[in-house]
Each structure stands twice: as C-alpha cells, then as structure tokens.
N, C-alpha and C positions, 0 to 999 in steps of 0.2 A: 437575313441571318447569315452566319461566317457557316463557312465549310467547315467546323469542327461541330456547330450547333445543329446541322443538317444531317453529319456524320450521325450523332447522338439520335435522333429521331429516329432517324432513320435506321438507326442501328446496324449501321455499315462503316469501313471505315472512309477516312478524313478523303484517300487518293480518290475511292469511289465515287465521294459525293462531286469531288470537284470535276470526273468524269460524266456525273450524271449533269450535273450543273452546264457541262460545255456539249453533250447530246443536246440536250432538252432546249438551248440556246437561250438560258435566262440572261436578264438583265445584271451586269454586274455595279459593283459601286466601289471603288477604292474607299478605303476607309482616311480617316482625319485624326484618326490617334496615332502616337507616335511609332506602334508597332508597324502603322498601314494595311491590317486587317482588312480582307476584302468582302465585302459583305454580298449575297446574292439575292434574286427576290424571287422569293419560292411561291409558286400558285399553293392555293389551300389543300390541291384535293392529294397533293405532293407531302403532307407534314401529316402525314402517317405511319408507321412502320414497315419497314418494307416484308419482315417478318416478325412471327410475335416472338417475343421475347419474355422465356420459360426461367430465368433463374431468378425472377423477383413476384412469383406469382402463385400460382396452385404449384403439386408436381405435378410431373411428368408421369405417363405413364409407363417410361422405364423405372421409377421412382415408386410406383405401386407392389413392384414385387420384390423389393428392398425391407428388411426389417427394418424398426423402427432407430434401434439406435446407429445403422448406416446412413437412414435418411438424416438425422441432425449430423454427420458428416459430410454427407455430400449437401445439405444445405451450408453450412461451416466454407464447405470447399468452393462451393458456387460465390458466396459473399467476397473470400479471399480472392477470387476471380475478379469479381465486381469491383472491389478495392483495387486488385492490380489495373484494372482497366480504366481508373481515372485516374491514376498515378500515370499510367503513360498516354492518356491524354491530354494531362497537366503535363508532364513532360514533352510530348510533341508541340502542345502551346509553346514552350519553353524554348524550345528549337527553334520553332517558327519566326521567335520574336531573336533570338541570337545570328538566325540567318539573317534577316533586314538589318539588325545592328551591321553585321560581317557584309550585306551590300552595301550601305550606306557608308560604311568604313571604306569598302576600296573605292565606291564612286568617289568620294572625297580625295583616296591616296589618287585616283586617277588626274583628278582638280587640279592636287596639289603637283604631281608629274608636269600635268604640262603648264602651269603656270611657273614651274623652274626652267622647264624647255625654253618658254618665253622671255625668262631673265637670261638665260644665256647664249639666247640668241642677241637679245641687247645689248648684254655683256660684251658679243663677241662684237656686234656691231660699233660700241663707244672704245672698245683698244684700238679698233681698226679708223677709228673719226681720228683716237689721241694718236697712231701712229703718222698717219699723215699729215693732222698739224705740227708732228716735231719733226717732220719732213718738210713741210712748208716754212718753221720756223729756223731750219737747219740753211735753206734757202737764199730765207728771207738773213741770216747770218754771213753767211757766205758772199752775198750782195753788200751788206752795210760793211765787208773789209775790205770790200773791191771799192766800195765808195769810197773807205777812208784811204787807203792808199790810194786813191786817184785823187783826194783831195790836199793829203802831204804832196804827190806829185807835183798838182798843181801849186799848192805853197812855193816849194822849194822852187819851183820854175818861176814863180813872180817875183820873190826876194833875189832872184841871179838876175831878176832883169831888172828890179829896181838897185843893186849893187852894179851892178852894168850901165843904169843912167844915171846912176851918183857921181860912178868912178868918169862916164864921159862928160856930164857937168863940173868934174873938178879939172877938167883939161883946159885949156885957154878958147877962146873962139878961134882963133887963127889953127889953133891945133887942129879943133872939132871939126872945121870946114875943111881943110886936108886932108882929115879920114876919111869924111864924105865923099868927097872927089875920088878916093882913092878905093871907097866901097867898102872900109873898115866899120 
C-alpha cells in the first residue's frame, strides 16, 4: 500500500507513516505509474488503527454532556473536519504527484545542461580542427607561391639559356670555337 493509504488506516499523518514504514524496515516497491508512487508491504497485524477514531462513530463522552442541538453542531463541525481532511489529502496527493513532475523536470533540464556542455565542447573542439586546417591551408598556400615563383624562375632561367644557344648557334663555327677557346 502507498504511505498516503497507511497514513489513512492508520489515522496518522502521511510523514508518520513513512517514519513508521523506515523504523519497522518494511519492504519497499517503486511504483510503475507515472507519478512513481512508492508502495510499502505492511504485515497484517500493522493495518489497524493506531488510535480509534471518534468523529465518524458513537459520541464522545465529552459529547454526553452537550445538549442536543450542540451535539448536531459539533457533529456538523466534525464532518466539515473530515471533508477538510480529504481535501488536503487529495491535495498532498496533488503535491506529491507535482513534486516528481518538478524532479523529473529538472533531471531532464540537468540531461539537457550537459548534453549542450557536450555540443560545446565539440563545438569548441571542430573551430579549433577548422582553425588549424586554415592554418595548414594558409601553408600549404604560402608553399604553392614559392613553388610558382621558383617555377617562373626557373622558366625564365631556361628561355635566357635557350636565347643564349640560339643567339650562339646563330654565330659562325669559326666564331663559336673562338669563344670557346676564349671561355665565352
């Protein structure tokens, strides 16, 4: 049975029972409905009252020496008691069941916290991957102008040396052999 239905029997309230429930070291059960209602397993000799309970039975013997049209007051007044007292035991239900909602809320907001912790540490992880591939690409940039200027270099160095054996093939042989000689 839940700690409100124990409360009830027992005609104690709700904190009581769940005190009596964790002296006594019963067995407990989570519950499977969506509130999560925890249910306890009470020995029989346990689902008794723990006192008797006077305002839904004979009177009282303070009620003996009350005239008669007091007593259907304080009957009146005992009922509106009894009314009040399922209304805030439907209300505590009511609570119980808004508090699991409000755990269940912030376990989730906690879910939800770190599994954005998680995107931003990724987040921070892929700027820091893209920063250093446009540091490698800035590089690898930097390399292919040194290449192409070493490759006009070299252009320009092979066109002055084939203008250099044109202009010495347009010379005579007799010429050609007397630069040689001469180390031209």
């Amino acid at each position: 049975m839940t700690y409100t239905e124990l409360a009830r029997i027992r005609t104690i309230n709700k904190e009581s029972a769940i005190r009596l429930a964790r002296r006594e070291r019963w067995r407990k059960m989570p519950g499977n409905d969506t509130g999560g209602t925890v249910r306890v397993f009470v020995p029989e000799d346990w689902l008794k009252p723990a006192r008797e309970d006077t305002s839904q039975g004979n009177p009282t013997p303070i009620r003996e020496g009350i005239p008669e049209d007091l007593r259907q007051l304080t009957v009146g007044w005992e009922q509106a008691i009894a009314i009040s007292r399922i209304r805030a035991e439907a209300a505590e239900a009511r609570a119980e069941k808004a508090e699991t909602r409000a755990d269940l809320a912030d376990a989730d907001r906690r879910t939800a916290e770190a599994r954005a912790d998680g995107l931003q540490e990724r987040l921070a992880n892929l700027e820091a991957d893209l920063r250093a591939k446009d540091t490698e690409l800035a590089e690898q940039q930097g390399v292919a102008k040194q290449a192409d200027v070493a490759r006009q270099e070299a252009q320009d160095a092979a066109e002055a040396l084939r203008r250099a054996h044109e202009a010495r093939r347009g010379k005579g042989r007799l010429r050609r052999a007397w630069d040689g000689w001469r180390g031209r």
